[in-house]
N, C-alpha and C positions, 0 to 999 in steps of 0.2 A: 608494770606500773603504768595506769593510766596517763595520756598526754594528749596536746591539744596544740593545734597550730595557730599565730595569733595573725590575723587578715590584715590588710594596708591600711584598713581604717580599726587599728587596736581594738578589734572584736576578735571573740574567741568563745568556744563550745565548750562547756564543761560536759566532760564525758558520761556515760548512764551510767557508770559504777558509782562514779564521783556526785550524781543527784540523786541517787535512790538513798547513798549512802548519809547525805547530808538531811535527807526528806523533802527536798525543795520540789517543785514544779515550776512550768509554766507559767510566768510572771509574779514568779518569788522574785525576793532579791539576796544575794548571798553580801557579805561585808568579809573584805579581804584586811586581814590587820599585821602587820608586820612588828615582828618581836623583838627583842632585845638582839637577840644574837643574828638578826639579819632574815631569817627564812618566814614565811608567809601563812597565815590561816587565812582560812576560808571557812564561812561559817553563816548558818542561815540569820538572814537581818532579825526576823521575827520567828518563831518559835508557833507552833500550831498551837492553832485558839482553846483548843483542849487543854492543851496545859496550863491554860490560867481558869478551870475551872475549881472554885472554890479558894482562889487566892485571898480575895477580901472577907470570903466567910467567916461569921463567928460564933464560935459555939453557942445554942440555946436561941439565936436571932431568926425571926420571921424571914421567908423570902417576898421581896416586894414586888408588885407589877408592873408591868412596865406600864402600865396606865397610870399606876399612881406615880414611876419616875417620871413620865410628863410631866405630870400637875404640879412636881417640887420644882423641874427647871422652869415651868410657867411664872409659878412663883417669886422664885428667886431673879427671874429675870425681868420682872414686873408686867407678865403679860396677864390677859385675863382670864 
């Protein structure tokens, strides 16, 4: 079982099993949530940007540019 020692200023390494495992790197952030019955997750804050490919898509819709997403928040946000 993975373990990790916590330092005088409450920092601590999560171990390589314990980040490959989660998929985190290097200035990820992990969110530790404590459950009903008292024991701990750990769990990546955000989720790789892959995975929200095609979340808002909708069947049969054009993809838009990112030129023309400028020109809607130009738009809507009353610039020229």
């Amino acid at each position: 079982m993975p373990s990790s020692t916590i330092t005088a200023k409450g920092q601590t390494t999560i171990p390589k099993v314990i980040r490959e495992h989660l998929g985190v790197d290097i200035g990820d952030r992990v969110d530790f949530v404590i459950q009903p019955d008292g024991t701990i997750v750990i769990e990546p804050a955000v989720g790789q940007v892959g995975a929200l490919k095609g979340l808002l898509a909708k069947k049969g819709q054009r993809p838009v540019s990112v030129d023309a997403m400028h020109e809607a928040i130009r738009k809507r946000a009353g610039g020229p």
